[in-house]
KOLBA-933626 format. One line per 10 residues: number of its first residue (from 1); their letters; for each residue x, y, z of N, C-alpha, C, O. Coordinates in steps of 0.02 Angstrom, whole numbers. Example, Ala and Ser with C-alpha at 12.3 -4.5 7.8 and 13.67 -1.06 7.14 Angstrom:
2
1	AS	660/-284/390/615/-225/390/660/-165/390/712/-166/423; 642/-112/354/684/-53/357/645/2/394/670/57/402 .
This chain:
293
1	XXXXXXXXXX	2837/347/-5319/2784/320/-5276/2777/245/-5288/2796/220/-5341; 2748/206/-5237/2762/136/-5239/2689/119/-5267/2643/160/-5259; 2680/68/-5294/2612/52/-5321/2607/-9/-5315/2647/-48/-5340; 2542/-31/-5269/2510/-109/-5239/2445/-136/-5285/2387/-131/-5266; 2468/-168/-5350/2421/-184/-5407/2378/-225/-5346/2390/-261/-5298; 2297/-183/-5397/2236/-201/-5349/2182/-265/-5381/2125/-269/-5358; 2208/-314/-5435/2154/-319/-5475/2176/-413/-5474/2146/-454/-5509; 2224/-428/-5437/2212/-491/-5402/2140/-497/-5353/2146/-508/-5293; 2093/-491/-5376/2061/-486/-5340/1975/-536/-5351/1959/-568/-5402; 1939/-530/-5295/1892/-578/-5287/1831/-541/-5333/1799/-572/-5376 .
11	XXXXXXXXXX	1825/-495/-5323/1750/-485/-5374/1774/-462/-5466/1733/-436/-5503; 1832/-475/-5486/1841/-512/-5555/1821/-556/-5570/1852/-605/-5550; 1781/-565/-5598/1740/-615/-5634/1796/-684/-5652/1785/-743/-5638; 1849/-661/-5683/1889/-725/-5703/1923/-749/-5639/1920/-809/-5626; 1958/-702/-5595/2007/-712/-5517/1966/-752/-5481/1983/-803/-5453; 1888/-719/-5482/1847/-745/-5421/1833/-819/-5440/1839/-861/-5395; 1808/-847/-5526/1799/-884/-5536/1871/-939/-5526/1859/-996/-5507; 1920/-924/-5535/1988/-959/-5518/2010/-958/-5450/2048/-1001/-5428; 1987/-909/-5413/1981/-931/-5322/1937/-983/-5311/1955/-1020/-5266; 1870/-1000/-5345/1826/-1040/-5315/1835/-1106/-5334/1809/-1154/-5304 .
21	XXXXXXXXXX	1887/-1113/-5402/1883/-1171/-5419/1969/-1199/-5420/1992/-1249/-5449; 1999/-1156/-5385/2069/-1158/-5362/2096/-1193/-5438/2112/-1251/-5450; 2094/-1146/-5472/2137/-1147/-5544/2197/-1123/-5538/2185/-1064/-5549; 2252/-1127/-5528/2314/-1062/-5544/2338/-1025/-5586/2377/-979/-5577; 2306/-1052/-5654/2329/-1028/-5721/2303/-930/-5714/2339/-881/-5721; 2252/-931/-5704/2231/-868/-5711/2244/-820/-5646/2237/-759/-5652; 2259/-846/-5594/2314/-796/-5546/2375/-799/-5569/2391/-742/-5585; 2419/-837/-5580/2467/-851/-5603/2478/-792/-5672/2522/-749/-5669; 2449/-797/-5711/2441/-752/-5773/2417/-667/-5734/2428/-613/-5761; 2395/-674/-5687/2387/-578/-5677/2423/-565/-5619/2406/-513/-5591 .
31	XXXXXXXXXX	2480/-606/-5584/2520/-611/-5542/2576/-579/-5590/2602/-523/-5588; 2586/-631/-5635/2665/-604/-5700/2635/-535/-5762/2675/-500/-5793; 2574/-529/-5767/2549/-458/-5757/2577/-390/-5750/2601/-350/-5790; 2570/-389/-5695/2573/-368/-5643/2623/-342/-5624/2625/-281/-5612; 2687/-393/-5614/2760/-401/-5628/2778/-366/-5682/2814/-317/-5675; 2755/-389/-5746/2759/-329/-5804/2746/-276/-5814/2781/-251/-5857; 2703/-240/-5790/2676/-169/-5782/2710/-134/-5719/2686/-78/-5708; 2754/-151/-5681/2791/-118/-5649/2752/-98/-5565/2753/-46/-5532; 2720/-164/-5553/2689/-135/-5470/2733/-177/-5437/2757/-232/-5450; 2738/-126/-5379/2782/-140/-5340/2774/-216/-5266/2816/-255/-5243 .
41	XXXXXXXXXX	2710/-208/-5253/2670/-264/-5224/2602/-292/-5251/2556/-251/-5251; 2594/-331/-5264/2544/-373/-5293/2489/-394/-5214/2508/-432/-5170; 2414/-354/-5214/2361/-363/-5180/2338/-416/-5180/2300/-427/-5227; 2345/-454/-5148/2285/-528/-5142/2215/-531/-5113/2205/-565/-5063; 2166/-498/-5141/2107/-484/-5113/2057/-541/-5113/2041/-570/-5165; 2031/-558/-5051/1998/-615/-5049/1892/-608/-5037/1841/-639/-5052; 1918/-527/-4990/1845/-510/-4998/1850/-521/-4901/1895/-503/-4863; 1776/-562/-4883/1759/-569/-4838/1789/-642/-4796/1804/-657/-4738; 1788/-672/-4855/1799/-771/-4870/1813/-776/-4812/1869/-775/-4785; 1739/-786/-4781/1717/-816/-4717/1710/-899/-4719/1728/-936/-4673 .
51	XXXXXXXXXX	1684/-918/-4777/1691/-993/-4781/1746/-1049/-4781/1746/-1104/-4754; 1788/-1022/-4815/1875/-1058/-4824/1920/-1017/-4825/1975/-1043/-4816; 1922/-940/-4833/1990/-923/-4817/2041/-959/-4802/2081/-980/-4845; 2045/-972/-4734/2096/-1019/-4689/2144/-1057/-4754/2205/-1045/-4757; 2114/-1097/-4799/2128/-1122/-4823/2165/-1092/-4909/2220/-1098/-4935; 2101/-1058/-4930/2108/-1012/-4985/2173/-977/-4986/2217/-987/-5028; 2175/-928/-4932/2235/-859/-4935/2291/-900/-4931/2320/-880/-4982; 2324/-938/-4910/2386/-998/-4926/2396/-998/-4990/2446/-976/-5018; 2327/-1035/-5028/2342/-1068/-5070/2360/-1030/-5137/2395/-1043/-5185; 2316/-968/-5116/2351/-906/-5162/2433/-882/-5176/2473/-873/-5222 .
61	XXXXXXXXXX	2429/-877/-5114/2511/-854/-5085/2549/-892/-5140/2583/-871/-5186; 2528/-968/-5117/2602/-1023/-5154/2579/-1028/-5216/2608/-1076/-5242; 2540/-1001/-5255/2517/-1032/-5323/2552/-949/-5351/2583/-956/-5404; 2552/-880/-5326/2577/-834/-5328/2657/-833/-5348/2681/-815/-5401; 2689/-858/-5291/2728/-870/-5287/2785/-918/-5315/2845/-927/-5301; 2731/-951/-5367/2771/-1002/-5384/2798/-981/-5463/2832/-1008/-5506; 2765/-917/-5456/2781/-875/-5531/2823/-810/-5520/2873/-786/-5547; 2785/-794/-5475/2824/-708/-5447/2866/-718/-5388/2833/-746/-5345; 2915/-708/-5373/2947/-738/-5276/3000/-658/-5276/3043/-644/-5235; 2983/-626/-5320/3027/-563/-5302/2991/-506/-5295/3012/-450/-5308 .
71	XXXXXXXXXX	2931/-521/-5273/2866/-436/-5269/2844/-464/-5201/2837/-524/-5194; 2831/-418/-5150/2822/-454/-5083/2748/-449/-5102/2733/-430/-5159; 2695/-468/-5053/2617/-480/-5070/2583/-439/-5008/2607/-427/-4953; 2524/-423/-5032/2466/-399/-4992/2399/-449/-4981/2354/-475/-5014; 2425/-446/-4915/2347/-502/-4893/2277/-459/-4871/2265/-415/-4831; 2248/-488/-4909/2178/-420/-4910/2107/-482/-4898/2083/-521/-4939; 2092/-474/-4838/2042/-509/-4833/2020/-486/-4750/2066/-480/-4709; 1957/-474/-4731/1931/-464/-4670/1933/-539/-4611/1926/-534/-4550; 1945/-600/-4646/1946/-655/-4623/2027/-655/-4577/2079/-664/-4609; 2028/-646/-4516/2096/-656/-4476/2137/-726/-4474/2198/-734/-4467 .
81	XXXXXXXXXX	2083/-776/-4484/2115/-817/-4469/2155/-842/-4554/2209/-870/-4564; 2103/-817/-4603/2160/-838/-4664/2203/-758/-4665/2224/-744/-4721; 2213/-725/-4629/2273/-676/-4638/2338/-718/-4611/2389/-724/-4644; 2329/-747/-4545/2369/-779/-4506/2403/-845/-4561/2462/-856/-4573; 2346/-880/-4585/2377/-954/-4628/2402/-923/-4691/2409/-961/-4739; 2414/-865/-4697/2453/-853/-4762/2509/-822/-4742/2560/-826/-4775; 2506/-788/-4688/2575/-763/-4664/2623/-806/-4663/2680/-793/-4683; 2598/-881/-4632/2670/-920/-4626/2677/-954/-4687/2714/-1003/-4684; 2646/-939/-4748/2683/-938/-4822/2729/-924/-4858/2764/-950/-4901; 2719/-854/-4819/2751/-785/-4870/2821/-778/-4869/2851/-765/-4817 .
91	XXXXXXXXXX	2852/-787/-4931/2937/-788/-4933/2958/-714/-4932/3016/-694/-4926; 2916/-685/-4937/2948/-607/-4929/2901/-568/-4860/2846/-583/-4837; 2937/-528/-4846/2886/-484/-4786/2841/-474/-4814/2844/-467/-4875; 2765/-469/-4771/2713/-460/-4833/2693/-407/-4800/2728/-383/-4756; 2615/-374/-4822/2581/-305/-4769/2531/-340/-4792/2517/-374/-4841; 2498/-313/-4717/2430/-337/-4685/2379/-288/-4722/2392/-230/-4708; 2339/-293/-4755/2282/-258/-4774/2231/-272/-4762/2201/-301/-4808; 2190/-259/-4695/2193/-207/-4666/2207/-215/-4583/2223/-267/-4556; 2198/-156/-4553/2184/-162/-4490/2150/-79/-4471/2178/-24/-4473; 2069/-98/-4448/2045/-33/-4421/2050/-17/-4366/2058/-62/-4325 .
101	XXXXXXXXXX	2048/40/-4346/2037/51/-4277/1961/58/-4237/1919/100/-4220; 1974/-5/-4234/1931/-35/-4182/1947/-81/-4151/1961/-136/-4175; 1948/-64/-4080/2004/-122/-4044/1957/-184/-4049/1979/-225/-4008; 1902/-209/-4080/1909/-284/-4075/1921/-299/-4139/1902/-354/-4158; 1952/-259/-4184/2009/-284/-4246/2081/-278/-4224/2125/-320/-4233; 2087/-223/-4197/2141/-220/-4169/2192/-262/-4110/2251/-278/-4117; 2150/-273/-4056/2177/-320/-4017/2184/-388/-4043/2223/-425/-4014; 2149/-411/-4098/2159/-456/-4141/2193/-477/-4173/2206/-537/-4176; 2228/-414/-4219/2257/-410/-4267/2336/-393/-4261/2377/-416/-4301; 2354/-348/-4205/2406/-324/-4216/2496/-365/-4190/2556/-354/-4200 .
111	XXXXXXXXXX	2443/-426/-4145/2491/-472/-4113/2514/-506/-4163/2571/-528/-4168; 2455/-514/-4216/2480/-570/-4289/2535/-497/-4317/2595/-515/-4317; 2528/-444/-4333/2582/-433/-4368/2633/-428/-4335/2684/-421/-4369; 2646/-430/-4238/2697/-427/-4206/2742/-496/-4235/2799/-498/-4257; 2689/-556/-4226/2727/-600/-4216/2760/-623/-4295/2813/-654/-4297; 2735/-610/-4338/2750/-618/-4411/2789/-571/-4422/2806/-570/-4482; 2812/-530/-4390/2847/-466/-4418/2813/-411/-4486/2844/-375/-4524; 2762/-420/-4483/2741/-379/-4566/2727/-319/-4551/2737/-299/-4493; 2709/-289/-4585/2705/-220/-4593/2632/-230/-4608/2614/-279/-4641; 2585/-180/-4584/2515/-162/-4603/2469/-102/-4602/2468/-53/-4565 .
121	XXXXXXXXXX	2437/-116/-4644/2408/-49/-4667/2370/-27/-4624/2324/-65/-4609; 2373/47/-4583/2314/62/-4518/2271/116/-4570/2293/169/-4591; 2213/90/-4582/2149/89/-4576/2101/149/-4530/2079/143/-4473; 2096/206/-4575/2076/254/-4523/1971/257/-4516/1929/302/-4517; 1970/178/-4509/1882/155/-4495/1877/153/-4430/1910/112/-4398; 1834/194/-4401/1835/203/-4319/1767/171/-4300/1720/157/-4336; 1775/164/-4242/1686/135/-4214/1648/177/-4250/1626/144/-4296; 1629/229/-4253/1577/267/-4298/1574/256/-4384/1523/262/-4418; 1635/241/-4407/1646/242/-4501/1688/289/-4515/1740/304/-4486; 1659/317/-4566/1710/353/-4584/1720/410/-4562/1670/446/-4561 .
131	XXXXXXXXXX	1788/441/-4537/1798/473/-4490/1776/557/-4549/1787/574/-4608; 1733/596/-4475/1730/670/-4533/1743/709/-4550/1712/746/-4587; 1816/720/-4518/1848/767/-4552/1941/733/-4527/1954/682/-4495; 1981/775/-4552/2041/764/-4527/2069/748/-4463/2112/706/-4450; 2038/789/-4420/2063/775/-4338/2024/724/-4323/2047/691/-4276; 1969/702/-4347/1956/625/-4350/1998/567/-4342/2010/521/-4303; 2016/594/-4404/2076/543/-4427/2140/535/-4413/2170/482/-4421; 2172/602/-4383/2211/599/-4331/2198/569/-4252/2235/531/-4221; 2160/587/-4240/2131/542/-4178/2145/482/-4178/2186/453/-4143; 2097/452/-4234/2097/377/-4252/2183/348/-4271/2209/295/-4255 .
141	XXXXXXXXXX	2210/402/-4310/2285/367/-4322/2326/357/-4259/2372/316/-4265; 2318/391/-4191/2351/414/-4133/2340/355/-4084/2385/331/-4050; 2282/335/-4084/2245/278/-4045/2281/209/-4086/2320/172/-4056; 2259/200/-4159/2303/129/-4179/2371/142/-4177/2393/105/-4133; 2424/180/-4202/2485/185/-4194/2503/188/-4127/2563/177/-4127; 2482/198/-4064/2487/197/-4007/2506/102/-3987/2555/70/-3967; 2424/82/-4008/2419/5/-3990/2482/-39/-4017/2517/-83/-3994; 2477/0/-4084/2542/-66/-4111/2601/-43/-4075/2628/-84/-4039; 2620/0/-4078/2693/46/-4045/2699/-17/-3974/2745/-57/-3967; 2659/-11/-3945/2656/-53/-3851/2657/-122/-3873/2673/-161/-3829 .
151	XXXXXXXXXX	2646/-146/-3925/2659/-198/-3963/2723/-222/-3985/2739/-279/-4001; 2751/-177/-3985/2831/-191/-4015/2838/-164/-4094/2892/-169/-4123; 2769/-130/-4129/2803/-134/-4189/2785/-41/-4206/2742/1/-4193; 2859/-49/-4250/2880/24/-4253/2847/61/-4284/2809/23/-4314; 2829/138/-4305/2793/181/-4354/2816/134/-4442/2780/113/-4487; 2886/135/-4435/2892/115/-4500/2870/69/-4533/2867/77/-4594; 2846/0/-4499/2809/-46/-4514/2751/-30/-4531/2721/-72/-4565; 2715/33/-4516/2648/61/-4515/2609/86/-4590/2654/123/-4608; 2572/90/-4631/2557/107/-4693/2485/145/-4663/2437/117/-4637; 2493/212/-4676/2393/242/-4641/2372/251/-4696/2407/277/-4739 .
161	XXXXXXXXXX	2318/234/-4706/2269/245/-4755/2197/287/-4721/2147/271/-4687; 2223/342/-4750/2138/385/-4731/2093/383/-4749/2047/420/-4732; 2090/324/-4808/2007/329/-4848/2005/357/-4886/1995/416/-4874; 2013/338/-4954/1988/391/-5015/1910/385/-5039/1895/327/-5052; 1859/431/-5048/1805/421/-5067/1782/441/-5136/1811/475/-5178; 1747/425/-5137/1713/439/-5231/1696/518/-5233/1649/536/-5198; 1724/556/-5262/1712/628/-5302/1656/650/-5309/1647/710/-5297; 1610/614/-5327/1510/636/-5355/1491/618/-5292/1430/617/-5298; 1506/600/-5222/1484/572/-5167/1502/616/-5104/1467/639/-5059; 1568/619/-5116/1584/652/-5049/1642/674/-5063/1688/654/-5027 .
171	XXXXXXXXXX	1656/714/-5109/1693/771/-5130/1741/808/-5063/1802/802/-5058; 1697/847/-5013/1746/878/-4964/1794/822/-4925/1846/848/-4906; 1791/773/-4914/1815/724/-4884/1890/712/-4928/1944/697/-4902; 1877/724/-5002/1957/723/-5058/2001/757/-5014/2054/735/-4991; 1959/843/-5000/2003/877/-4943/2041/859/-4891/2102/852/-4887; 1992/852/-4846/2005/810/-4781/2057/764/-4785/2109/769/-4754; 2039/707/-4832/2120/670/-4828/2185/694/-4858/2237/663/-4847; 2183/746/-4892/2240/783/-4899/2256/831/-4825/2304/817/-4789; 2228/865/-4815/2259/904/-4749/2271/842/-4694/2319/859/-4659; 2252/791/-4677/2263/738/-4637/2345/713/-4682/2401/731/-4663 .
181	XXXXXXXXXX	2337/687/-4718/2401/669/-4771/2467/731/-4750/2511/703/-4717; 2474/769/-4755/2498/818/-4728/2531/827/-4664/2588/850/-4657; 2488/804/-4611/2466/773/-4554/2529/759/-4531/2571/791/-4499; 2523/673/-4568/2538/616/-4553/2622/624/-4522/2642/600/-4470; 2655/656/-4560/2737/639/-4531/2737/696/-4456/2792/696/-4427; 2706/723/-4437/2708/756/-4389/2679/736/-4316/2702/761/-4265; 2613/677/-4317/2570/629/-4273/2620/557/-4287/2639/520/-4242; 2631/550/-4338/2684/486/-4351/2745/474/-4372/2753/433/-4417; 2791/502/-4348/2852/513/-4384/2892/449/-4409/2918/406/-4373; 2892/451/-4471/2920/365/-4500/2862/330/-4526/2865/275/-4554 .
191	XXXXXXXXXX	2826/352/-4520/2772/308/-4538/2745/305/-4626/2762/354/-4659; 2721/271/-4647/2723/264/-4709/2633/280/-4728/2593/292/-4683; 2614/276/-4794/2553/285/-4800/2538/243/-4872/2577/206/-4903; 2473/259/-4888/2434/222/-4919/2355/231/-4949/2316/253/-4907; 2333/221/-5000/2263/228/-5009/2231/165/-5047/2258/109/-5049; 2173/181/-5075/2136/130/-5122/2099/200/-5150/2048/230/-5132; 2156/211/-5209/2151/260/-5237/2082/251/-5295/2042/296/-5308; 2082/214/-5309/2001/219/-5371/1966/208/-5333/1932/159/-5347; 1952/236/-5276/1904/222/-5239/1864/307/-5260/1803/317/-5265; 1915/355/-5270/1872/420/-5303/1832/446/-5357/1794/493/-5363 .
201	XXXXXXXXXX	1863/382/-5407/1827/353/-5483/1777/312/-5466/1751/290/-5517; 1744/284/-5404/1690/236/-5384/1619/289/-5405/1597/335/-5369; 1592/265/-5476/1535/320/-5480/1527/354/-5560/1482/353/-5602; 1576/376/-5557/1587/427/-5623/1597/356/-5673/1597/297/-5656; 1608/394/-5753/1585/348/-5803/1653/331/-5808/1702/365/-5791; 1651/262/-5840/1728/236/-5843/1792/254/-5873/1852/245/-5864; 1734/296/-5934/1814/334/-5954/1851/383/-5926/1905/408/-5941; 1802/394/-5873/1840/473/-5832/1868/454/-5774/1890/493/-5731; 1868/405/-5771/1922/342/-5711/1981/349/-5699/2005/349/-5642; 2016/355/-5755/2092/362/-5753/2099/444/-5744/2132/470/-5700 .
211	XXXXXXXXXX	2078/465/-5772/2096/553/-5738/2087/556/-5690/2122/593/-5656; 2036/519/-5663/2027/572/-5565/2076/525/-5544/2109/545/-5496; 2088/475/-5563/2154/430/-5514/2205/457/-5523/2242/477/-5478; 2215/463/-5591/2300/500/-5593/2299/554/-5547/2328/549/-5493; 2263/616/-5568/2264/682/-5553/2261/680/-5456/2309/703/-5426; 2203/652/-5420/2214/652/-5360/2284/588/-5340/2301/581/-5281; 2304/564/-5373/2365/526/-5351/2422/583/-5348/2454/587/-5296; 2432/611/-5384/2493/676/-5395/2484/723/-5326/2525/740/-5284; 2411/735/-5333/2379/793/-5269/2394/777/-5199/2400/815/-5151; 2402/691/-5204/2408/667/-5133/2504/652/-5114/2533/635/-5062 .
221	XXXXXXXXXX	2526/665/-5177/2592/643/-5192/2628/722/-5166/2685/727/-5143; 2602/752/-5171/2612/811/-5153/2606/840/-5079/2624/896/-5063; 2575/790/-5033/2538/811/-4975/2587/757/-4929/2590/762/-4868; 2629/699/-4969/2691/661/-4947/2675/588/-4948/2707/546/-4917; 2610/572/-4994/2582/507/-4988/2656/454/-5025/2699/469/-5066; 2646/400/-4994/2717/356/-5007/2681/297/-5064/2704/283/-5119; 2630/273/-5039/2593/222/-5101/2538/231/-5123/2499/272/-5100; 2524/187/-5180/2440/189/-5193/2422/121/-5191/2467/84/-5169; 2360/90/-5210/2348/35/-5235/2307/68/-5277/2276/121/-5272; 2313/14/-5333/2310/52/-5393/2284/2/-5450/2286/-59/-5439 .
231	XXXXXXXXXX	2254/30/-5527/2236/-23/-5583/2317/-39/-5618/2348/10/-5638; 2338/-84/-5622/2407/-102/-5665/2381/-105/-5727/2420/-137/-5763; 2334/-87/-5755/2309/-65/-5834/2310/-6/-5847/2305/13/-5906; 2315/33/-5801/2311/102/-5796/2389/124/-5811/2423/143/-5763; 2421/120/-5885/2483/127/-5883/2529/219/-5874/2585/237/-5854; 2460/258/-5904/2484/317/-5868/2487/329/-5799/2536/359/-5776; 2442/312/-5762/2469/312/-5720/2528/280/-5682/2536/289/-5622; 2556/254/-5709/2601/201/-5691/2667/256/-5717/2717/273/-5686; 2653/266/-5756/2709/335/-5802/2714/379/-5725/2761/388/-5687; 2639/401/-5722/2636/470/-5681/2700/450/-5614/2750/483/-5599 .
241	XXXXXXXXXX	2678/393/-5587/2687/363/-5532/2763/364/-5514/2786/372/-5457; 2806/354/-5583/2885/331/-5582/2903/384/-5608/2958/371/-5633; 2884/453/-5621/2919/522/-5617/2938/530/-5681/2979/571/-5699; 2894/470/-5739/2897/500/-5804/2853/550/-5841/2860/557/-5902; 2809/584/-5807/2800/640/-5865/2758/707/-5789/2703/726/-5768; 2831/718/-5775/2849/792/-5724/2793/847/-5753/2767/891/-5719; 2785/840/-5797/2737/921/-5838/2684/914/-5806/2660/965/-5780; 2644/843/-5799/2584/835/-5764/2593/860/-5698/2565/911/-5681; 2635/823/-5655/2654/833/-5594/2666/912/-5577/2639/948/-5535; 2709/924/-5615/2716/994/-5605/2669/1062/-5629/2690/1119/-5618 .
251	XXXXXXXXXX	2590/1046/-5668/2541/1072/-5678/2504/1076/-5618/2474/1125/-5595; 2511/1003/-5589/2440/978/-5530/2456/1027/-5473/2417/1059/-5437; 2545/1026/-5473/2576/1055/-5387/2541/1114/-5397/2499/1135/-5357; 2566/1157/-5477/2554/1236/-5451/2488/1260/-5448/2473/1318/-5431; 2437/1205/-5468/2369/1234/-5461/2343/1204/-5387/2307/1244/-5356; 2350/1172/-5370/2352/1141/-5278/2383/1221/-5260/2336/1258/-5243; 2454/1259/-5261/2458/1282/-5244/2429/1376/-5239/2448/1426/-5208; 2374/1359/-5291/2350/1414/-5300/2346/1459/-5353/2316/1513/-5360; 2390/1420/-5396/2415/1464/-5465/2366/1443/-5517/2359/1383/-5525; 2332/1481/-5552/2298/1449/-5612/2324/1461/-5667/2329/1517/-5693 .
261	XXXXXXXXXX	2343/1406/-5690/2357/1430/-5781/2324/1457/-5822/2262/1457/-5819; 2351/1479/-5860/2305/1513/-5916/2278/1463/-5968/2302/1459/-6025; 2230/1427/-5945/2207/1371/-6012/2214/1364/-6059/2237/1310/-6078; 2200/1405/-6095/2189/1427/-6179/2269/1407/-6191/2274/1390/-6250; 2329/1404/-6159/2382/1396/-6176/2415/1316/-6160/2471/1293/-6171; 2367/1293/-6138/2368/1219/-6131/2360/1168/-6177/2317/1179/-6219; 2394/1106/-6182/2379/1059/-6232/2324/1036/-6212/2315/1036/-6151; 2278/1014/-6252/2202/970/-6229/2218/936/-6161/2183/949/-6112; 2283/883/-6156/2290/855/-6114/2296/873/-6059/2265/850/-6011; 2347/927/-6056/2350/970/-5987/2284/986/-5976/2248/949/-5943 .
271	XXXXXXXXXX	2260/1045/-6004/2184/1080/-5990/2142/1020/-5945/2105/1033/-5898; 2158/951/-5970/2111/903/-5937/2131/891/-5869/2090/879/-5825; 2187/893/-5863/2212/898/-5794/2211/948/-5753/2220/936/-5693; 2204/991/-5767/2191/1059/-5735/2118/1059/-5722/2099/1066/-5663; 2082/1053/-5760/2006/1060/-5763/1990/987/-5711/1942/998/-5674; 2014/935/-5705/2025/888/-5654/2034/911/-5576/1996/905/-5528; 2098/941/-5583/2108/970/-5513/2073/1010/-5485/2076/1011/-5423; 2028/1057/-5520/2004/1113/-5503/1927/1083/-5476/1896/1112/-5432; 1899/1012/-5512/1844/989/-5481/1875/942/-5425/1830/922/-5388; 1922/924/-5411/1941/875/-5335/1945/960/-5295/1898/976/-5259 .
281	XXXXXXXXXX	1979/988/-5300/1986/1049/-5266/1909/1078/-5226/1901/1104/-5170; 1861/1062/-5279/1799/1087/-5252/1780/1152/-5290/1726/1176/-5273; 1812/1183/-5336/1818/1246/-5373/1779/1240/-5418/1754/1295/-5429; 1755/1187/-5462/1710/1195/-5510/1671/1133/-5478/1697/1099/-5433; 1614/1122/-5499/1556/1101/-5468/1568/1032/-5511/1574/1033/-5572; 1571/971/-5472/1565/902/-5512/1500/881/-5555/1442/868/-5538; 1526/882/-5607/1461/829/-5677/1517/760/-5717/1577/751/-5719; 1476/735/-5735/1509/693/-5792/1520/712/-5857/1532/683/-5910; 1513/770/-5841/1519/833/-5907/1589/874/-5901/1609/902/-5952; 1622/880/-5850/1661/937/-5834/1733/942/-5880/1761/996/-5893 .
291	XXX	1751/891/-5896/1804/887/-5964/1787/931/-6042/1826/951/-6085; 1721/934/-6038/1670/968/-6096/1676/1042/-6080/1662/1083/-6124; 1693/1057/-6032/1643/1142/-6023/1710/1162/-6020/1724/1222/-6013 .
């Protein structure tokens, strides 16, 4: 699975403070990071940066770039017009992060990735939010992959992201984007996918962060998901990710598929993963306790 390190980003205290005061040392340092921990695209998250973008998302790019030039980049900012002034930066194809479906993002947005050639992430945020169940989200994927398609640009350029939500919040929805995930090569054939996977750890206590990421990353890996964006500190997962430790993987499939292990015969570690799956599943009732019981 491909992994888009998420932590170039604007509400880091040190990144944000080195975006505002256009330092490079400290992008520069979690750019080669980054590079070291094995992600495959490096996120450039800018936030909203309604004030200078235009100017900002460039200056990222080349200060990026002037360390890393072999990881292509993710431009992550709601600001169009600094999506556009960083595109004609970028020495590698980059992907657009994001584009919702809503055609006044859309009609906006999708001519810039025609004409740049990039690839971008479709965004399953509809005029209403978040879509509520799967055929939601098929809907919504059918309508943007439609627009760009008449556009000139192919499924494969395409990355869908269905929204991952926080676990203690909106639990059935973990569902939902798995049976949508599932979905996907059958409404989009070629098409690629995507999440903002700690977005299911948004909530729970920090140490129980990396389990629900790993564990629903495998779950969704299973359902044919192609990337994540992801913590590049998070080195198990990074293990999980590059098909080094199969036992996990191959615990998560057979209880997704219905099989329960017999616990008591589990290493602590497994048991935690199992006891993981079984609360994304909806099977045992979510606490910040559930690793305990």
């Amino acid at each position: 699975m491909l992994l888009i390190g998420e932590s170039l980003n604007v509400i880091s205290k040190k990144i944000g403070k080195a975006f505002k005061e256009r330092d490079p040392k400290p992008i520069q340092e979690e750019a080669l990071f980054q590079k070291e921990k094995g992600m495959d695209y490096i996120d450039i998250n800018l936030g909203p940066a309604k004030k200078d973008g235009h100017e900002l998302m460039p200056w990222v790019v080349e200060v990026v770039q002037e360390v890393v030039s072999d990881i292509p980049l993710v431009l992550d900012t709601s600001n169009i017009d600094a999506i556009e002034a960083a595109l004609k930066v970028c020495k590698l194809p980059p992907l657009i992060n994001s584009i919702m479906c809503r055609p006044e993002r859309y009609e906006k947005m999708i001519p810039l990735a025609a004409k740049y050639n990039a690839d971008f992430i479709a965004l399953m945020w509809g005029p209403d939010g978040l879509p509520r169940d799967e055929n939601e989200r098929a809907a919504l994927c059918v309508e943007l992959l439609y627009a760009a398609n008449e556009a000139g640009i192919p499924n494969e350029k395409i990355w869908v992201d269905g929204i991952v939500t926080p676990v203690n919040i909106q639990q059935p929805q973990l569902i939902s984007l798995m049976e949508f995930q599932g979905m996907i090569e059958d409404i989009a054939p070629g098409a690629k996918s995507t999440c903002g996977l700690s977005n299911i750890s948004n909530g729970p206590p920090v140490h129980l962060r990396p389990i629900l990421n790993q564990t629903y990353m495998v779950m969704l890996q299973k359902k044919g998901m192609y990337s994540v964006i992801s913590d590049p500190l998070d080195e198990k997962l990074t293990e999980i990710a590059k098909g080094k430790r199969q036992d996990i993987v191959d615990l998560i499939y057979s209880i997704v598929d219905g099989n329960e292990p017999d616990v008591s015969g589990l290493s602590k570690e497994m048991q935690d993963y199992a006891k993981t799956t079984n609360v994304i599943l909806g099977k045992t009732l979510y606490s910040d306790s559930w690793l305990e019981v």
